[in-house]
C-alpha positions in Angstrom: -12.3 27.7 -0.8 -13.8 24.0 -0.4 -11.5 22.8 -3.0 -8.7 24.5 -1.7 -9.5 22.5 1.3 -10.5 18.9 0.4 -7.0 19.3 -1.5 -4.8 20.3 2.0 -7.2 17.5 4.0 -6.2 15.0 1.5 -2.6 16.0 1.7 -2.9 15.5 5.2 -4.0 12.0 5.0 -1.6 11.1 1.7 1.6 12.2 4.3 0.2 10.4 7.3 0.2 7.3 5.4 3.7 7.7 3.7 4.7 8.1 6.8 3.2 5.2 8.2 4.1 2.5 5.6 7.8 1.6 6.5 10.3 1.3 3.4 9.7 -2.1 2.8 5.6 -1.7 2.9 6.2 0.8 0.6 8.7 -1.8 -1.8 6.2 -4.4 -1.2 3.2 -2.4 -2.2 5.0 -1.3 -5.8 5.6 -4.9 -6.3 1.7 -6.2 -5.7 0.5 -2.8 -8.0 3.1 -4.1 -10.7 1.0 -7.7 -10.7 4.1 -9.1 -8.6 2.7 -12.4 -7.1 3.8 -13.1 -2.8 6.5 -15.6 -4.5 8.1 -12.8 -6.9 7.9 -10.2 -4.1 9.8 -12.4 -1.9 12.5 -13.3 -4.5 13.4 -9.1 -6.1 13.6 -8.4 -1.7 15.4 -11.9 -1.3 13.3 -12.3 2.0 11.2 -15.6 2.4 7.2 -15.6 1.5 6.4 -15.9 4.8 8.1 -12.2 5.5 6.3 -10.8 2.4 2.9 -12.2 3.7 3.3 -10.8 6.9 4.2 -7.2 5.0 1.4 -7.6 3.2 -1.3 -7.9 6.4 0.1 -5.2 7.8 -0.3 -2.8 4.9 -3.7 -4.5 4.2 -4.7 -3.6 8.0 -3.1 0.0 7.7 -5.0 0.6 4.2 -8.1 -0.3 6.0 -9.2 -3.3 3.5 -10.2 -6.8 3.5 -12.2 -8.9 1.8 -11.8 -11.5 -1.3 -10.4 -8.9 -3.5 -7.7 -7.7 -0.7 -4.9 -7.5 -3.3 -7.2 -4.9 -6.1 -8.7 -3.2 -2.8 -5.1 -2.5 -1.3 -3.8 -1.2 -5.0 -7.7 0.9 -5.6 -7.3 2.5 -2.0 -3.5 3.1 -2.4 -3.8 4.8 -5.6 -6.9 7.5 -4.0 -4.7 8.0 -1.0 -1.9 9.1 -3.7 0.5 6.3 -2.7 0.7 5.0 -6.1 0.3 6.5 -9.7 
């Protein structure tokens, strides 16, 4: 049963933050998990760097991380929420 469970709580949390990441979090996140750099991002979404840096605080603030490894932290804690493969 507690498997059954940790599986349906982790669901839960996996579709609260789909649904929380707008479209373009979501395009900016598969970029930085490819190895995309802020430039790179900014030129595939033709939007300037400074657009793609603010994308990038706000997903870092809704993924919960910081730190000097923000980038591997975002892609670690997006891949165990089950945002990325």
């Amino acid at each position: 049963m507690g498997n059954v469970m940790d599986k349906w709580e982790r669901d839960s949390v996996v579709i609260r933050y789909r649904a929380a990441l707008s479209p373009r979090e979501r395009e900016v996140l598969d970029a930085l998990a490819a190895g995309a750099s802020q430039v790179e991002i900014a030129m595939q979404l033709g939007v300037r760097r400074t657009t793609v840096s603010a994308h990038l605080m706000r997903l870092y603030r809704r993924l919960g991380v910081s730190g000097e490894d923000v980038r591997a932290n975002a892609i670690v804690r997006a891949r165990h929420l089950g945002l990325l493969p």
